[in-house]
KOLPA-241376 format. One record per residue (C-alpha): residue number from 1; x, y, z. Coordinates in nm, 2 decimals. Layout:
BEGIN
> pos | xx | yy | zz
> NUM | X | Y | Z
...
This chain:
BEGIN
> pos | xx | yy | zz
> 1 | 10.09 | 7.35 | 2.82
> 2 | 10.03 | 7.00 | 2.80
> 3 | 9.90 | 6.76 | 2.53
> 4 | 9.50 | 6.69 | 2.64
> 5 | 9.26 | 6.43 | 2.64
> 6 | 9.14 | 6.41 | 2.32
> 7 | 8.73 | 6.50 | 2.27
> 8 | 8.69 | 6.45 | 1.85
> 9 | 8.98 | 6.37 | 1.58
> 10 | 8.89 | 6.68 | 1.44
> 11 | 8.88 | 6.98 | 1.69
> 12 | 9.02 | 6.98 | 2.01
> 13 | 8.97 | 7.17 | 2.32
> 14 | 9.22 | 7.20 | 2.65
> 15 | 9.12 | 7.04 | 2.92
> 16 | 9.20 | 7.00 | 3.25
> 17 | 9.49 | 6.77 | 3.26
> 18 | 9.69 | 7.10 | 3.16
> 19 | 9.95 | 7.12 | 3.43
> 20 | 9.89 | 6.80 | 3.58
> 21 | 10.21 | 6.65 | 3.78
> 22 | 10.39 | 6.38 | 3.65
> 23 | 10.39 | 6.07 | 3.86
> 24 | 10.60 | 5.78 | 3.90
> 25 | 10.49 | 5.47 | 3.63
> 26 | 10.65 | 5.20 | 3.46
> 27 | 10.84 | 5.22 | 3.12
> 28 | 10.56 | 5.28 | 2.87
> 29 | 10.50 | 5.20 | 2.46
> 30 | 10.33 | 5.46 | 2.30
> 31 | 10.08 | 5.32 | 2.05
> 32 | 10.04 | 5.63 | 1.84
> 33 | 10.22 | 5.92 | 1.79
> 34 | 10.11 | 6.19 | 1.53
> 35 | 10.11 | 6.59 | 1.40
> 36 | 9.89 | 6.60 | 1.10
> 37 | 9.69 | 6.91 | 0.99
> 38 | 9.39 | 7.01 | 1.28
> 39 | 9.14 | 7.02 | 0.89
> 40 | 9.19 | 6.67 | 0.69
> 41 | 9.11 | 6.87 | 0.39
> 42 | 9.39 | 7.19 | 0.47
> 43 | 9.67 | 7.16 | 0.23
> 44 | 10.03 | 7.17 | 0.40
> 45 | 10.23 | 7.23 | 0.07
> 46 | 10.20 | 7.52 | -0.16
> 47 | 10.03 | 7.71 | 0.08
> 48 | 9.96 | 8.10 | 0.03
> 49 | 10.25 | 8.31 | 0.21
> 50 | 10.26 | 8.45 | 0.46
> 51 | 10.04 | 8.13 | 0.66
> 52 | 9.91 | 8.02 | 0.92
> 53 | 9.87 | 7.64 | 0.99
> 54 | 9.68 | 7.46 | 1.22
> 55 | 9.79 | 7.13 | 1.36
> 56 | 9.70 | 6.81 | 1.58
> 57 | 9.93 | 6.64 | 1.75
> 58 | 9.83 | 6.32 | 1.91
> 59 | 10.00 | 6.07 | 2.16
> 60 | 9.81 | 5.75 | 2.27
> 61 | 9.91 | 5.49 | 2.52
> 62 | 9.89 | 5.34 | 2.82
> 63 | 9.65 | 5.52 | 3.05
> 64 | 9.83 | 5.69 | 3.34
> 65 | 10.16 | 5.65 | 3.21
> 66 | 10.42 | 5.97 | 3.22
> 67 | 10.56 | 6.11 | 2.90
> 68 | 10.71 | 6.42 | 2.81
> 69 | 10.69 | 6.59 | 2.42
> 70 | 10.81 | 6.89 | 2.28
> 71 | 10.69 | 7.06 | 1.88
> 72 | 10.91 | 7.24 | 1.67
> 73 | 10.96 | 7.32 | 1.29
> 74 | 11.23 | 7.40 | 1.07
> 75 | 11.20 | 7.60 | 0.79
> 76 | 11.54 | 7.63 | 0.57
> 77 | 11.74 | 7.54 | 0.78
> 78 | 11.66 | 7.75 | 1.09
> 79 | 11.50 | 7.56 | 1.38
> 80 | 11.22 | 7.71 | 1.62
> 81 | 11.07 | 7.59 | 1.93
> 82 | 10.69 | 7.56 | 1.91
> 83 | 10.67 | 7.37 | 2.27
> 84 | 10.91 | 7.37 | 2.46
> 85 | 11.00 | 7.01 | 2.62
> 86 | 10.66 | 6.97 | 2.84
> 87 | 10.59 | 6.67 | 3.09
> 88 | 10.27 | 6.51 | 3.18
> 89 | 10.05 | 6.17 | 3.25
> 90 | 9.85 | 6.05 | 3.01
> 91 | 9.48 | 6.03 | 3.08
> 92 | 9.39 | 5.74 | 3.31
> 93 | 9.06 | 5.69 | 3.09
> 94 | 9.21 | 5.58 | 2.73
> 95 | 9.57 | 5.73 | 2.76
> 96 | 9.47 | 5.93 | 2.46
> 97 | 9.65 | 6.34 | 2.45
> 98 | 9.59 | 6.55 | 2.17
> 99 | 9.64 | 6.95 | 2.08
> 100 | 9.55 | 7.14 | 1.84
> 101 | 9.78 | 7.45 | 1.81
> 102 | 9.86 | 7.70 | 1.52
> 103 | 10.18 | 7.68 | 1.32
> 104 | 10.33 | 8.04 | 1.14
> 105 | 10.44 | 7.95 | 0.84
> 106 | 10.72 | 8.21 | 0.66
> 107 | 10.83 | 8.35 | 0.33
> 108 | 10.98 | 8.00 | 0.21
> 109 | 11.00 | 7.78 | -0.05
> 110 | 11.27 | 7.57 | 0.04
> 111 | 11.25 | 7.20 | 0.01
> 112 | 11.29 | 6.99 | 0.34
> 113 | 11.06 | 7.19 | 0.59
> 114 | 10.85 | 6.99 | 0.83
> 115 | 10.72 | 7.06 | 1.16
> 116 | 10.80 | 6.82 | 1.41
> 117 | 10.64 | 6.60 | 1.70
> 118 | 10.87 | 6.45 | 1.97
> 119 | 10.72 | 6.22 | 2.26
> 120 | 10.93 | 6.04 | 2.49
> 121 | 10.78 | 5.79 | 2.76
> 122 | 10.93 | 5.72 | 3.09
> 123 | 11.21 | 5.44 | 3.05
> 124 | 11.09 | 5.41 | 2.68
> 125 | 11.24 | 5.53 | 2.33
> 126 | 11.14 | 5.87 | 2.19
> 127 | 10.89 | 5.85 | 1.92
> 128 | 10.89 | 6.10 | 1.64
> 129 | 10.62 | 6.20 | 1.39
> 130 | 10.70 | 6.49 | 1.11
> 131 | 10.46 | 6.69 | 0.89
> 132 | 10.59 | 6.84 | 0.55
> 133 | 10.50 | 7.21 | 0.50
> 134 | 10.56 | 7.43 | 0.21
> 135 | 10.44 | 7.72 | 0.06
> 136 | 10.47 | 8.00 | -0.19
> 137 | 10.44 | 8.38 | -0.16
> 138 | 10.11 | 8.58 | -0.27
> 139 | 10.27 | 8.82 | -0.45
> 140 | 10.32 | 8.86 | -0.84
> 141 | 10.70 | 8.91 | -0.74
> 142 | 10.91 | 8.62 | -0.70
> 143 | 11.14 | 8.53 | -0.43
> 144 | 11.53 | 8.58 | -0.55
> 145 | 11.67 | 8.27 | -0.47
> 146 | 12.03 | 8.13 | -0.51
> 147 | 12.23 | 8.46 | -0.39
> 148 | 12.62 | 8.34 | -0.39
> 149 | 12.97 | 8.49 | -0.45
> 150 | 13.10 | 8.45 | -0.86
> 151 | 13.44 | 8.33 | -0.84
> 152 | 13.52 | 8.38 | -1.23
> 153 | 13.41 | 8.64 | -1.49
> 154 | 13.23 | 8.40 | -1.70
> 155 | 12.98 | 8.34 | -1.38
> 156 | 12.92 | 8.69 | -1.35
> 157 | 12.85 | 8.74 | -1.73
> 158 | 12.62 | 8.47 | -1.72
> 159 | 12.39 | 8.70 | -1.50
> 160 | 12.42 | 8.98 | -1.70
> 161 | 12.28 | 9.11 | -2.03
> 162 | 12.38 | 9.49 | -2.15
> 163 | 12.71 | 9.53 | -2.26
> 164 | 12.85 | 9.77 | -2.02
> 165 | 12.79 | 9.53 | -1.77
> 166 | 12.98 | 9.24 | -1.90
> 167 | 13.24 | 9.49 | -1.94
> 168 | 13.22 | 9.55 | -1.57
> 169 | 13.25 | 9.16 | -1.47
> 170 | 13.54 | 9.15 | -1.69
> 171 | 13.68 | 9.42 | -1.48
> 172 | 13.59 | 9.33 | -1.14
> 173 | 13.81 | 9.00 | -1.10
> 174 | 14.11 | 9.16 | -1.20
> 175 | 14.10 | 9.42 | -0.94
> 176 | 13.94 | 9.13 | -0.66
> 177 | 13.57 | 9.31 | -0.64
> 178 | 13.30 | 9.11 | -0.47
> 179 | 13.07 | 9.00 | -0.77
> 180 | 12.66 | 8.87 | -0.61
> 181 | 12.48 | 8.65 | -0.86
> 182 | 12.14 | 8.54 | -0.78
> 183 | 11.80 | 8.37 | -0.97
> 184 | 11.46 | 8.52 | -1.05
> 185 | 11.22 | 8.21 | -1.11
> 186 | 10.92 | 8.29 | -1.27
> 187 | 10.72 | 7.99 | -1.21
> 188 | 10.77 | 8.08 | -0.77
> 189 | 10.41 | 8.24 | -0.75
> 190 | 10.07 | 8.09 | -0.69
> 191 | 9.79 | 8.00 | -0.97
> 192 | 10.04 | 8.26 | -1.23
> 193 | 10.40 | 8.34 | -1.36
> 194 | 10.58 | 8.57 | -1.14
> 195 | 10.58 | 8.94 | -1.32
> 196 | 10.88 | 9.09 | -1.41
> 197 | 11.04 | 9.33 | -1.16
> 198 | 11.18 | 9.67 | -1.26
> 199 | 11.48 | 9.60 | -1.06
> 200 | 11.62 | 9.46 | -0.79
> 201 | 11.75 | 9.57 | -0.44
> 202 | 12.08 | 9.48 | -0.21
> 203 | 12.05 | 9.49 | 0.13
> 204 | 12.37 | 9.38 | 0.37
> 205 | 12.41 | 9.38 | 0.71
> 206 | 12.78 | 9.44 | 0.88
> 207 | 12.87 | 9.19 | 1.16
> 208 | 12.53 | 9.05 | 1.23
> 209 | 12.36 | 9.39 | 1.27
> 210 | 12.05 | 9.53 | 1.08
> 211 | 12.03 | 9.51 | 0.73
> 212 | 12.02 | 9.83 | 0.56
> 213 | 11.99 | 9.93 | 0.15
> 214 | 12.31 | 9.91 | 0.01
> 215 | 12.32 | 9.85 | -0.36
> 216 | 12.03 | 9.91 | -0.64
> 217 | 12.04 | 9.69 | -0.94
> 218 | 11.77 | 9.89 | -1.18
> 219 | 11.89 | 9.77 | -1.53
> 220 | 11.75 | 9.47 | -1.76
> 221 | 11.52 | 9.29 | -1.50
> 222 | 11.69 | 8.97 | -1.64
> 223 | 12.06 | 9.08 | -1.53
> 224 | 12.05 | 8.92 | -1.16
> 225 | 12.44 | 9.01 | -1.07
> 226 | 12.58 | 9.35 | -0.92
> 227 | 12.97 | 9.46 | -0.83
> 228 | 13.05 | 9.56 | -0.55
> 229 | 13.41 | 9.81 | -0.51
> 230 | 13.46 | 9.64 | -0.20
> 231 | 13.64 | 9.28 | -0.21
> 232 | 13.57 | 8.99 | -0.12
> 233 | 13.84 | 8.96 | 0.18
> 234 | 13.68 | 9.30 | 0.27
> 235 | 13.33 | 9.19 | 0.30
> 236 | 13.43 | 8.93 | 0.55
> 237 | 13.17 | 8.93 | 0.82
> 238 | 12.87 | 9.07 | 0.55
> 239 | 12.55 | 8.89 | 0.50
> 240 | 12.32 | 9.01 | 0.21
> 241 | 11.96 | 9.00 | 0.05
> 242 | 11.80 | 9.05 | -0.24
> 243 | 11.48 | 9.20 | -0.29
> 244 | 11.30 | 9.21 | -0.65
> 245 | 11.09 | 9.53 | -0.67
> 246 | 10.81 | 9.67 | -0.88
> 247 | 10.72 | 10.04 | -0.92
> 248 | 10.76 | 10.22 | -0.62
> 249 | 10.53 | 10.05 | -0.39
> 250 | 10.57 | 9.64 | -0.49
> 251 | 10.79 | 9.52 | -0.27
> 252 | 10.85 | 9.14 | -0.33
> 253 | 11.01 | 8.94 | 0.00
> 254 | 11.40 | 8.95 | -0.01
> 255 | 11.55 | 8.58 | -0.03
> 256 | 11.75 | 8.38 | 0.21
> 257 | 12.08 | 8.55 | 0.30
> 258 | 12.44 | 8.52 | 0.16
> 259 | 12.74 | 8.54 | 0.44
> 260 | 13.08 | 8.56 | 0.33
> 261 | 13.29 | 8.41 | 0.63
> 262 | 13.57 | 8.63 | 0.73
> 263 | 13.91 | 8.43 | 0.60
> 264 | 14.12 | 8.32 | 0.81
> 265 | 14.34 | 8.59 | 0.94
> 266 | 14.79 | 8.50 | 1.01
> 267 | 14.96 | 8.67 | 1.21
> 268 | 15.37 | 8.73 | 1.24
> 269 | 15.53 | 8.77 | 1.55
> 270 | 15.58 | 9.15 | 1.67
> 271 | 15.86 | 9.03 | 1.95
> 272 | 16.07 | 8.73 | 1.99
> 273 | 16.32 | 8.70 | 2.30
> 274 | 16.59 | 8.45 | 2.27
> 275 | 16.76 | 8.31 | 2.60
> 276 | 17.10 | 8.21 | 2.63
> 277 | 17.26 | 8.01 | 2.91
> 278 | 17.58 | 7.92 | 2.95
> 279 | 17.70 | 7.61 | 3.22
> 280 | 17.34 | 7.65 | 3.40
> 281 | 17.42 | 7.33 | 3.58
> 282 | 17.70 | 7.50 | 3.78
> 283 | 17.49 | 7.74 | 3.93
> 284 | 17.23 | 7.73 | 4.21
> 285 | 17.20 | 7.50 | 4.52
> 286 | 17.14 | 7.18 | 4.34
> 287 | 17.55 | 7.24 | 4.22
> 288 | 17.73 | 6.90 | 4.27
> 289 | 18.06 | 7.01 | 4.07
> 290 | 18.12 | 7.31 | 4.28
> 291 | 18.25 | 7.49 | 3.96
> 292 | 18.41 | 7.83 | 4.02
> 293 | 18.33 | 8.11 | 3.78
> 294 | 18.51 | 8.20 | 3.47
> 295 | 18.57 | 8.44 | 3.21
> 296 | 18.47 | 8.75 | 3.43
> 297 | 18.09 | 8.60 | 3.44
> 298 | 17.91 | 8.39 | 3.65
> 299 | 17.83 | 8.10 | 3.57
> 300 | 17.50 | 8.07 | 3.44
> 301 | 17.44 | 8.41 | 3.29
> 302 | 17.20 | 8.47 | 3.07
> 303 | 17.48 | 8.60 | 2.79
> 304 | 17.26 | 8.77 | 2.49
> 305 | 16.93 | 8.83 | 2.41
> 306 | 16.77 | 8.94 | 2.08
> 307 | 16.43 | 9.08 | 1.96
> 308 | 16.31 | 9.04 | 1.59
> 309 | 15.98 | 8.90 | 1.49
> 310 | 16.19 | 8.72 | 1.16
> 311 | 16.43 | 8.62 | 1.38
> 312 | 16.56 | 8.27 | 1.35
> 313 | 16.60 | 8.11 | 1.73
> 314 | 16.71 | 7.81 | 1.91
> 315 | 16.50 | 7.60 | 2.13
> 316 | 16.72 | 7.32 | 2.33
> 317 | 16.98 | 7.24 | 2.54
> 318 | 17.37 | 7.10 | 2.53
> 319 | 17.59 | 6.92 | 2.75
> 320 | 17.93 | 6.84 | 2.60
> 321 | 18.08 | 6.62 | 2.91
> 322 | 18.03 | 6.63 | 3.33
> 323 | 18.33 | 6.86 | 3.40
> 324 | 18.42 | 7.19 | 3.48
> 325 | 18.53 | 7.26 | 3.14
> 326 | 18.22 | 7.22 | 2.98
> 327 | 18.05 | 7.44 | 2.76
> 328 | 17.69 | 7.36 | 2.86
> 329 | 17.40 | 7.59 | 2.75
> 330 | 17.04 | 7.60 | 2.75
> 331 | 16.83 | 7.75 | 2.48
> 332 | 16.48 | 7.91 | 2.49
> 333 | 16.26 | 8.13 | 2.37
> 334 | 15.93 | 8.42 | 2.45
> 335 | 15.68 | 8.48 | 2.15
> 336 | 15.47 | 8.78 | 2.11
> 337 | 15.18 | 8.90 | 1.89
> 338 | 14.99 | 9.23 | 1.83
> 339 | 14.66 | 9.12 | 1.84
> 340 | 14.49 | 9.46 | 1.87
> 341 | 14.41 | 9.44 | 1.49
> 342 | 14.15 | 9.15 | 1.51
> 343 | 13.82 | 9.18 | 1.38
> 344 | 13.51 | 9.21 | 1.64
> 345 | 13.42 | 8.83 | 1.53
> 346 | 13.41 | 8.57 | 1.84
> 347 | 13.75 | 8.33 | 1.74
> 348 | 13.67 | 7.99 | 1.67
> 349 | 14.05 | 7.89 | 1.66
> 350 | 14.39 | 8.00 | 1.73
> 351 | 14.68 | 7.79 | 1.65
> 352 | 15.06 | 7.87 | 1.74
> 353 | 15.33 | 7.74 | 1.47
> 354 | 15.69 | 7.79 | 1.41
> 355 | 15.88 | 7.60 | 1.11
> 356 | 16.15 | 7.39 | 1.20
> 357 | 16.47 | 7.45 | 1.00
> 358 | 16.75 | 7.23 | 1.16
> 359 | 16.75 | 6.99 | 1.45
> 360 | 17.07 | 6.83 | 1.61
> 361 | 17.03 | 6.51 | 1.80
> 362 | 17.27 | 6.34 | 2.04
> 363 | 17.11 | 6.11 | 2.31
> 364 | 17.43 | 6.07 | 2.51
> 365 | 17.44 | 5.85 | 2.83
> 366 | 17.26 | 5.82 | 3.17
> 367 | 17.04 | 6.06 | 3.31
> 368 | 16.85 | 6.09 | 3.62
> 369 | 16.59 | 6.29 | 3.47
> 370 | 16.55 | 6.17 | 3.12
> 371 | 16.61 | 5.84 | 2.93
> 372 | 16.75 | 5.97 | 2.67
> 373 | 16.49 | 5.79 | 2.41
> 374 | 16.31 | 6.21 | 2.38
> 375 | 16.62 | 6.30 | 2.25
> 376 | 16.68 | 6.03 | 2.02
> 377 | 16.32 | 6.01 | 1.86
> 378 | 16.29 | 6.40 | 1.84
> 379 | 16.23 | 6.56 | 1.54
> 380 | 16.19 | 6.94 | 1.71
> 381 | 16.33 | 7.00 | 2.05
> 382 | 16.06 | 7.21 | 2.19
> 383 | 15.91 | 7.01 | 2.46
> 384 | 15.57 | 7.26 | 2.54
> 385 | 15.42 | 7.63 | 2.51
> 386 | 15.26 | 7.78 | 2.81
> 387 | 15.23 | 8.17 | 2.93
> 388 | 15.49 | 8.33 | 3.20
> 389 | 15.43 | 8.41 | 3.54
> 390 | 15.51 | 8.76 | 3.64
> 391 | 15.76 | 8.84 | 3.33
> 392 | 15.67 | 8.94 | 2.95
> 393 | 15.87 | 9.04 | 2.65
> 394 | 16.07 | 9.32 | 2.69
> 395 | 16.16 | 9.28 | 3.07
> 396 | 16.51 | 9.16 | 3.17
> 397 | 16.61 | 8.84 | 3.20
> 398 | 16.57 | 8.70 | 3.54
> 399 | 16.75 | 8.37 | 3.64
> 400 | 16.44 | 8.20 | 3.60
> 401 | 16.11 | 8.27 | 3.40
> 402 | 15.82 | 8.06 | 3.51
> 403 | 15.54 | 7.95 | 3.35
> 404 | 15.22 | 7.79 | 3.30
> 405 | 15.22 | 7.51 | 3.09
> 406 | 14.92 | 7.55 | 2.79
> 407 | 14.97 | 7.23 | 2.58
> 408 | 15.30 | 7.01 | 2.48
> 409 | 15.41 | 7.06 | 2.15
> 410 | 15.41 | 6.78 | 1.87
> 411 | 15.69 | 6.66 | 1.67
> 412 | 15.65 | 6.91 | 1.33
> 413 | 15.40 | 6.77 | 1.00
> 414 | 15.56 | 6.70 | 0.68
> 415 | 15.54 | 7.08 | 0.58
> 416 | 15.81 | 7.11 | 0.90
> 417 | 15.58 | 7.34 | 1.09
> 418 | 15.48 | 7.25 | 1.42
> 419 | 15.14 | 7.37 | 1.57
> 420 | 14.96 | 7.36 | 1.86
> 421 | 14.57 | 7.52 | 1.98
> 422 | 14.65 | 7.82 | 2.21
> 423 | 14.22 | 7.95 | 2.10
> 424 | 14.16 | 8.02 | 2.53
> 425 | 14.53 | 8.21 | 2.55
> 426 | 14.45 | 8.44 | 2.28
> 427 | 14.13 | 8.49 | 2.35
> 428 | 14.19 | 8.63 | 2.67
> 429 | 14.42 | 8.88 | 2.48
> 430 | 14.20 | 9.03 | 2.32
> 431 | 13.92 | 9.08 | 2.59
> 432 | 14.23 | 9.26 | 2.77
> 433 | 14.52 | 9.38 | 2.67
> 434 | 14.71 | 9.33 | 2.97
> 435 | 14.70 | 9.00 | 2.95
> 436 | 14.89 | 8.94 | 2.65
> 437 | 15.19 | 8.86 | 2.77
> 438 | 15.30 | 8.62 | 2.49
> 439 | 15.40 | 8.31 | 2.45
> 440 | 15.68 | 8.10 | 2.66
> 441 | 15.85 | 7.77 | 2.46
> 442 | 16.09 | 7.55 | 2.66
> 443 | 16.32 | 7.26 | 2.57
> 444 | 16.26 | 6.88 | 2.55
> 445 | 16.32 | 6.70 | 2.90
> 446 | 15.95 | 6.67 | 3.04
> 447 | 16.06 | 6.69 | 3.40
> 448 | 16.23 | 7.05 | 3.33
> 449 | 15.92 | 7.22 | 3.17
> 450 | 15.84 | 7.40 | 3.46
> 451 | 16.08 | 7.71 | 3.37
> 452 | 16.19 | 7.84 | 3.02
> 453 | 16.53 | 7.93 | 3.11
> 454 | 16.65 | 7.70 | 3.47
> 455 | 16.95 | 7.71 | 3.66
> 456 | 16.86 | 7.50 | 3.95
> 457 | 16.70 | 7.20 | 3.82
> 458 | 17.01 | 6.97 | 3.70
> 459 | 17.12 | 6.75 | 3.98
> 460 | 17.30 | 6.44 | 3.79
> 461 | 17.39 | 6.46 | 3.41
> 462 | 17.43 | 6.30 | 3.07
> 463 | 17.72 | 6.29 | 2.89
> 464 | 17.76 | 6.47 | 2.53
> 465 | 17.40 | 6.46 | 2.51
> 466 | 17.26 | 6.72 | 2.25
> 467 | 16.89 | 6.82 | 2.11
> 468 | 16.85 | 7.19 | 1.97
> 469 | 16.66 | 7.29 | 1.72
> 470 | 16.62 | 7.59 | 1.53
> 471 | 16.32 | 7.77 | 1.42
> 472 | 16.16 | 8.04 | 1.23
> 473 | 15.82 | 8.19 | 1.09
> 474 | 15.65 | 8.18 | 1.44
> 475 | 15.28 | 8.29 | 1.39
> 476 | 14.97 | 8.26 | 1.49
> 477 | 14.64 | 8.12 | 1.22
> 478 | 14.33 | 8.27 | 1.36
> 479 | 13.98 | 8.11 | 1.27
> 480 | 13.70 | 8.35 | 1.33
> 481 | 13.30 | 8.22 | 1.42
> 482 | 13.07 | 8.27 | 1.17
């Protein structure tokens, strides 16, 4: 629907420009733009709960010219769409619009609430009118207003009154109990003081479902806090409400709700692979040293692996000189978490981070691949983290493991952990299982990232050239929605 022409400044009837197509005119200035109450005399604060209020809203300008305007209100906090974003011509007779439309107004008494007119001519700024709107409920029973979380016995004892409960908030931090604390104003109904309600009750609702009765509070009327056995951590994901009652059938309205956000959640790593190759240079068909094998091995075999989620393991690579005789090796690593154990929450966040413990540096010579500076301005040797292709923790060991590259990993913060977002990677572990097959972290020389262990890559070569780091406490921080 559309704003209409306007008939009086007092009531207002739709008309036919309802639905009218918007033509094509030139950038317009609107000369008025307006929501005020549809009765001058109406009052828009303190009004009797629950409410209805009528409104005008008014847009004048140049005849003919298009606009578009939407109405909305926001009442603590939560914004609702009255009219959606509507377009339309002003009239060609005055270019005056106008409508008069009725506004619910809720159990509120929140500063700050307004309803709100938005107009926005063709080519031209938006314009913006707002109306204040408050009110209080009709009831002799207050709203309960300031419901939070105590974080000390001396806030919960400030709520309380008999002496067995000021026993019980002297009790309840010890063993980590939720403790609610919340207000009863008596001066929050109309024309009279609030009565006094025989008690109180707790409603909470478990991972945005219904709200159901969980906790009675039926001592003093002026104790306004209740334990809970259940801690804090526990109630992760809870919203509550209180509700002040009176006799059986006065049922005040319950006030704004209280969410505890669930705490961020760490996770260890359930599985860590460590690679080990020695002389991977002198294997493959990029060979140019034509190296024959030694020891019994070939050249190039991946020589040990090991599985602890504590374990400490290297990320890097060595080359001691450009001979046969070298000991070369390259070092990586696989990463994987349970993540079965999450809560149903949507995840805002998941970070990977690993502490560096040592790092050993040695930028050596020339290098076709590299320049040498990555090695020499590393502080951790782990070039990037991505997910493997067709391998996962707990297969063997294939010449190659390839990968998709997720992100490139940063040099470590002063705390010596180094962290990178992986949120999409686990995210699609926990829609399916399946999927989780871990993380993959390879070594520093961009131009090698494409495997975590390779044995065909290295054409020409540096000379004593050296970055490998070691690491430890790989985990993941989860961050859930709320």
């Amino acid at each position: 629907m559309s704003l209409v022409p306007r008939l009086t400044l007092i009531a207002f009837t739709i008309s036919a420009s309802i639905g009218m197509s918007v033509q094509p005119s030139p950038a317009a200035t609107l000369r008025t733009v307006s929501i005020s109450p549809a009765l001058p005399t109406e009052p828009t604060t303190n009004l009797k709960c629950p409410a209805s209020l009528s409104v005008t809203a008014l847009a004048v300008g140049p005849p003919g010219s298009a606009v578009s305007y939407k109405i909305f209100s926001v009442f603590n906090g939560q914004t609702t769409t009255i009219v959606p974003a509507t377009s339309f011509n002003l009239p060609t007779s005055d270019g005056v619009a106008n409508r008069t439309l009725t506004v619910p107004i809720p159990y509120d008494t929140a500063s700050g609430n307004y309803i709100e007119l938005d107009v926005t001519p063709s080519g031209g700024p938006t314009q913006t009118s707002r109306l204040a709107v408050s009110c209080a409920l009709n009831s002799d029973l207050a709203i309960p207003g300031g419901l939070t979380s105590a974080t000390d016995s001396s806030q919960c004892v400030a709520h309380m009154i008999e002496d067995s409960q000021i026993a019980e908030c002297d009790s309840a931090f010890p063993n980590h109990h939720l403790v609610l604390t919340w207000t009863y104003d008596q001066n929050g109904c109309i024309d009279k003081p609030c009565v006094s309600p025989d008690g109180y009750n707790i409603y909470k609702s478990v991972r945005k479902g219904p709200y159901a009765l969980s906790k009675v509070q039926d001592h003093e009327p002026g104790q306004t806090a209740i334990v809970f056995g259940e801690s804090h951590e526990e109630a992760g994901g809870s919203c509550f409400k209180v509700q002040a009652y009176k006799g059986k059938s006065d049922l005040g309205e319950a006030g704004a709700p209280f969410c505890i956000v669930p705490d961020p959640v760490t996770i260890n790593a359930s599985n860590i692979v460590e690679t080990h190759s020695n002389n991977p240079r002198d294997e493959g068909p990029l060979n140019s040293l034509s190296c024959p094998a030694s020891g019994g091995n070939p050249l190039g075999q991946k020589l040990w692996t090991t599985q602890s989620p504590y374990h400490q393991f290297d990320i890097g690579l060595i080359e001691q000189d450009n001979s046969c005789s070298s000991v070369d090796s390259i070092h990586g690593a696989a990463v994987q978490f349970d993540v079965t154990h999450l809560l149903p929450d949507p995840i805002r966040s998941a970070v990977f981070q690993m502490h560096v413990t040592s790092t050993a540096q040695n930028a050596g010579t020339t290098d076709s691949h590299s320049n040498g500076s990555e090695i020499a301005t590393a502080n951790s040797c782990a070039a990037s983290v991505g997910t493997p292709s067709g391998w996962k923790p707990g297969d063997s060991v294939p010449g190659n493991i390839p990968f998709n590259k997720v992100a490139s990993l940063p040099n470590p913060g002063s705390d010596g952990f180094v962290r990178v977002d992986v949120t999409n990677v686990v995210r699609n572990w926990y829609a399916s299982s399946s999927s989780n097959t871990g993380l993959v972290l390879s070594w520093i020389f961009a131009s090698w990232n494409g495997y975590i262990v390779s044995n065909a890559n290295l054409n020409t070569y540096m000379l004593d050239r050296e970055c490998l780091t070691s690491y430890d406490a790989a985990s993941l921080k989860i961050t859930y929605e709320w």
